[in-house]
C-alpha positions as CSV (number, residue, x, y, z in Angstrom):
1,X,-20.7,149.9,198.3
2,X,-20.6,152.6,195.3
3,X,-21.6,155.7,195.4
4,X,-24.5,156.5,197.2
5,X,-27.4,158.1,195.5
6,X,-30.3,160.6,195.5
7,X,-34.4,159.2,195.3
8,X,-35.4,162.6,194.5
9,X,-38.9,162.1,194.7
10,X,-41.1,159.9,197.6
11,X,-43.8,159.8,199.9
12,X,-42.1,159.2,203.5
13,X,-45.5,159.1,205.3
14,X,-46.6,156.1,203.3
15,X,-43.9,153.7,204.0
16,X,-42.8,151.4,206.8
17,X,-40.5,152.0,209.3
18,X,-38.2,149.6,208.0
19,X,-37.8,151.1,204.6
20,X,-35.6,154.1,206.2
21,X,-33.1,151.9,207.2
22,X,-32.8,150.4,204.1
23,X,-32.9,153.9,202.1
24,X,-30.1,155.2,204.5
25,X,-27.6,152.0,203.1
26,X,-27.6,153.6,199.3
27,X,-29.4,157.1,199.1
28,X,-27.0,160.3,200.1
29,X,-30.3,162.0,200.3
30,X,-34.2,160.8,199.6
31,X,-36.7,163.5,199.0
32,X,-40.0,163.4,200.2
33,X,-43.0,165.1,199.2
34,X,-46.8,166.2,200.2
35,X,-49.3,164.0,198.2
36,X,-53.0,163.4,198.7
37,X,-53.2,161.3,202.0
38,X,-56.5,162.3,202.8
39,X,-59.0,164.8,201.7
40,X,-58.3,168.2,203.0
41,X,-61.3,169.6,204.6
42,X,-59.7,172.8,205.6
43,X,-56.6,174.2,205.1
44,X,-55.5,173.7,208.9
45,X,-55.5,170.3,207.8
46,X,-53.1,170.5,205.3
47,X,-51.2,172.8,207.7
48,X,-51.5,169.4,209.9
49,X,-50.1,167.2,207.1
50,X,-47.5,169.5,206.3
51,X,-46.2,169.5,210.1
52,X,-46.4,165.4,210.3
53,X,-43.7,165.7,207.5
54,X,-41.6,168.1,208.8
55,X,-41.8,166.7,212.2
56,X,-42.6,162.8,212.2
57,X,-41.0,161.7,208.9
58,X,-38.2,163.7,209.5
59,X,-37.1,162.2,212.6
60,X,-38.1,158.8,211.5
61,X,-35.2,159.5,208.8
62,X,-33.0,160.9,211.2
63,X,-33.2,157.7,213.6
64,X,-32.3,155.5,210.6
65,X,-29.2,157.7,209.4
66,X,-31.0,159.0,206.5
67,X,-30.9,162.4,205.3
68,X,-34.5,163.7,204.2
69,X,-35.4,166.5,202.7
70,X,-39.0,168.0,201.7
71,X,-40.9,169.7,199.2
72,X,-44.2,171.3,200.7
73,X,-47.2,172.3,198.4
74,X,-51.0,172.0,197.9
75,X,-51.5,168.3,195.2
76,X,-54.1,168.7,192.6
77,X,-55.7,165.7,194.4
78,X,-56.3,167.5,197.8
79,X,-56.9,171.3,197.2
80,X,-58.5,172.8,200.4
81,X,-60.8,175.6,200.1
82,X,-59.1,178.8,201.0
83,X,-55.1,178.6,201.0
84,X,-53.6,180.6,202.8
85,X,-50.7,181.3,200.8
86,X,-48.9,183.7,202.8
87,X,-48.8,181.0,205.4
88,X,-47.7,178.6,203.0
89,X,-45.1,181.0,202.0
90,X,-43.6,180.4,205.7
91,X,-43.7,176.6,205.6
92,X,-40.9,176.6,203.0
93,X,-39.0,179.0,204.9
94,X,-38.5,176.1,207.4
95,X,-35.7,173.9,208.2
96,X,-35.3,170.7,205.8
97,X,-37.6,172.3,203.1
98,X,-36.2,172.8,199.8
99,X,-38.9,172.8,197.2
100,X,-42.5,173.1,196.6
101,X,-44.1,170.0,195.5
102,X,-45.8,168.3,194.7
103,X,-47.9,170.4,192.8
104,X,-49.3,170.2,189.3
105,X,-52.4,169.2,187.6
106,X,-54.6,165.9,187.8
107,X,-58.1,166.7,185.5
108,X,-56.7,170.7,185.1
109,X,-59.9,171.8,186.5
110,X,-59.9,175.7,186.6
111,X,-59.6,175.6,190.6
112,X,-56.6,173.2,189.8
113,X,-54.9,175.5,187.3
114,X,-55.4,178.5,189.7
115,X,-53.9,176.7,192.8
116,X,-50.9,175.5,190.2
117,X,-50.3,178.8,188.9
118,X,-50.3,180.4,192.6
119,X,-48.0,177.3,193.9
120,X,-45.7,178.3,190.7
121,X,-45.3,182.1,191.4
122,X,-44.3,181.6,195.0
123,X,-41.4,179.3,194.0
124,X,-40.5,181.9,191.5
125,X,-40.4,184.7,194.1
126,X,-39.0,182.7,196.8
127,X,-36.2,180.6,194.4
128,X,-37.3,177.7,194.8
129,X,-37.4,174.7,192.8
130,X,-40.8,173.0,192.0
131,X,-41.7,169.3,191.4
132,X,-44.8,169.3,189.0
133,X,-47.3,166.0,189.2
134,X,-48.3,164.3,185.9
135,X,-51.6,162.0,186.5
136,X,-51.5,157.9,185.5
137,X,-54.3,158.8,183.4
138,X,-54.7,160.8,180.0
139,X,-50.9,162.0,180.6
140,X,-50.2,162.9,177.1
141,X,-52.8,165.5,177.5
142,X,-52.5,166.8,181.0
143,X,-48.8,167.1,180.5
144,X,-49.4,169.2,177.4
145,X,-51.7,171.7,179.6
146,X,-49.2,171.8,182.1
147,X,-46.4,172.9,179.7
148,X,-49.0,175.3,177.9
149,X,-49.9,177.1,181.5
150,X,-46.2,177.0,182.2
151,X,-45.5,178.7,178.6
152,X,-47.9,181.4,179.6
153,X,-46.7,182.3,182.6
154,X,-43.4,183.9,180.6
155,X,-41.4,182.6,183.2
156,X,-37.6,183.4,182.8
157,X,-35.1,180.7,181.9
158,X,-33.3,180.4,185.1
159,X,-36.7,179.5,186.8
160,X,-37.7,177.5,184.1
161,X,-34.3,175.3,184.7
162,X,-35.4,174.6,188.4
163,X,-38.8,172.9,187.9
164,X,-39.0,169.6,187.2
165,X,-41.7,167.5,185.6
166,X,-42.3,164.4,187.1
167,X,-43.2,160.8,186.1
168,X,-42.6,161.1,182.3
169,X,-43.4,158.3,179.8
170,X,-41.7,157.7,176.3
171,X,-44.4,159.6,175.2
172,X,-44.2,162.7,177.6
173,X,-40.3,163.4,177.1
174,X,-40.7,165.3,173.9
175,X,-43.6,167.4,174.8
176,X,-41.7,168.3,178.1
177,X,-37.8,168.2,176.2
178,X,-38.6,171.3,173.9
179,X,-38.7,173.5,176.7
180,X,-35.8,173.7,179.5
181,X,-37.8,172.0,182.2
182,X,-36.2,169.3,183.9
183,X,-37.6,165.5,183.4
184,X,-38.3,162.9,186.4
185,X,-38.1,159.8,185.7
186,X,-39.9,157.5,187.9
187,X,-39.1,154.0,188.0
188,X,-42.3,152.3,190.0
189,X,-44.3,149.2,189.1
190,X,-46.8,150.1,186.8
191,X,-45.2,153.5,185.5
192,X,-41.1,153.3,183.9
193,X,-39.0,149.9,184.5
194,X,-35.2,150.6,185.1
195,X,-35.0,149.1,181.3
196,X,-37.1,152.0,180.0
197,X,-35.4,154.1,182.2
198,X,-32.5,153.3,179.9
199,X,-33.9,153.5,176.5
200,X,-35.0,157.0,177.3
201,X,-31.8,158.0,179.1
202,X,-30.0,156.6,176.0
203,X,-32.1,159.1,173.5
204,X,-31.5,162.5,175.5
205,X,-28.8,164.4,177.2
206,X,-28.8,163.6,180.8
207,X,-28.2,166.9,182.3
208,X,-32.2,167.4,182.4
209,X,-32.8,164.6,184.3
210,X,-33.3,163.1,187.8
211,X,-34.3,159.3,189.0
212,X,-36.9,158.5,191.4
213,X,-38.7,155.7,192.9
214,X,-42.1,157.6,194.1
215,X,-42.2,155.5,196.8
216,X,-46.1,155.5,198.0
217,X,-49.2,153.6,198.7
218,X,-49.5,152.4,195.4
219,X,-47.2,149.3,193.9
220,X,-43.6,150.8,194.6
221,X,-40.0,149.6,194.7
222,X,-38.2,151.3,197.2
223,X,-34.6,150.3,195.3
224,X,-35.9,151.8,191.7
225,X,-33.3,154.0,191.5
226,X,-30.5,151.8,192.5
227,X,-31.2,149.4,190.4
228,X,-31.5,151.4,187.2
229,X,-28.1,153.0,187.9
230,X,-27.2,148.6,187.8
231,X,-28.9,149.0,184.4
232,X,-27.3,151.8,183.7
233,X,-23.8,150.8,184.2
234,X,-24.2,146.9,182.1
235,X,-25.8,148.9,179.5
236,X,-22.3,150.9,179.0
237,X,-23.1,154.3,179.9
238,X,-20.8,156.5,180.9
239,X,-19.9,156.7,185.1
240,X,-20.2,160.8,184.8
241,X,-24.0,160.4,183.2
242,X,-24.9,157.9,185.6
243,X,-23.8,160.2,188.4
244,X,-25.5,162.9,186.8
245,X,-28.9,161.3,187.0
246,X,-28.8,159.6,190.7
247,X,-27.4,162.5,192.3
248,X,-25.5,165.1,190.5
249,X,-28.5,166.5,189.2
250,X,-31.1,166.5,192.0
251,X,-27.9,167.4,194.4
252,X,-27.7,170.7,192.4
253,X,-31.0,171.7,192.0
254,X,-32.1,170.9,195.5
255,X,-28.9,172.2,196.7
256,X,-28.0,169.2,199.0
257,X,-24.6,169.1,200.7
């Protein structure tokens, strides 16, 4: 076996059992996230959602001999009425969290901008890195509101360098690249294959970058990430920017041991 790798972005509570076991044979670490599994009625039931991750998927991981680790945060897709976001504020002072995410826009309604904006000063305050969601449709121009609500925040640079952009296309990179946001890119059916993975990768320095497999619901390949670094590695590139993007990078940021 080589070295064992990060998935730095899935959706635990959507997969089978089986799939931890599989995870634990190649990922140092998988990272899962809060999504849209249902629509939040109240905020105790995203409180609800929140503690099935933290407690269920967790241990689920655990029993397989995988490490997970979480991001916690509202999703475009299921804002409840009334956050609580002093509560909030102590879910990612729990054990195993390490982010806020997934957070971001989907049709940047106003109440959508708000609740991204909110999501985005907390991780400022409390340090932590954020993983921003970019829709499947009209991405080119949601991504460019996201950057431009980012932009007006006047975030500092250091912050700036810990939140990362998810599920970029060919298109996206450049809108996101001329800022110091981090890029991730997901390689799922239907979004990136591990081929495009590598004509990106092979236009732009890798130190902004992190693979994923966003493992969901929706058409996914649990083994993205392993088999762009394959990819990766018959395509020539160097072992230290491979490394870089399936762990290095997502290990830093997420500070995993």
């Amino acid at each position: 076996m080589g070295d064992l790798m990060i998935d730095s972005h899935v959706h635990a509570d959507t997969r089978p059992y089986e799939d931890f076991e599989l995870m634990a044979t190649v990922f140092d670490c998988v990272i899962t996230h809060a999504h849209d599994p249902l629509k939040m009625r109240s905020f105790d039931v995203a409180l609800d959602y929140f503690d099935k991750i933290l407690g269920n998927e967790i241990a689920k991981a655990r029993k397989n001999g995988l490490n997970m680790k979480a991001c916690i945060g509202i999703h475009p897709r299921a804002i409840p009425p009334k956050i609580d976001y002093d509560v909030l504020k102590e879910y990612l002072k729990k054990e195993n969290v390490v982010g806020v995410g997934e957070i971001g826009l989907e049709k940047c309604s106003k109440e959508e901008i708000e609740v991204f904006e909110n999501q985005i000063t907390i991780a400022r305050e409390m340090d932590l890195p954020a993983v921003v969601h970019t829709p499947r449709t009209n991405k080119e121009a949601v991504t460019k509101n996201i950057v431009e609500v980012l932009e007006s925040m006047d975030l500092p640079i250091d912050f700036k360098k810990k939140i990362v952009i998810e599920h970029v296309t060919k298109e996206t990179v450049p809108i996101i690249w001329e800022n110091d946001y981090k890029l991730g890119i997901t390689v799922q059916p239907q979004k990136l294959t591990p081929n495009d993975a590598v004509e990106i990768l092979g236009e732009y320095c890798e130190k902004r970058f992190l693979l994923n497999s966003d493992s969901s619901s929706a058409p996914s390949d649990i083994l993205g990430v392993p088999k762009t670094v394959l990819k990766l590695k018959m395509a020539g590139f160097d072992e230290k920017v491979i490394r870089a993007v399936s762990h290095n990078n997502a290990a830093d940021l997420f500070k995993i041991n």
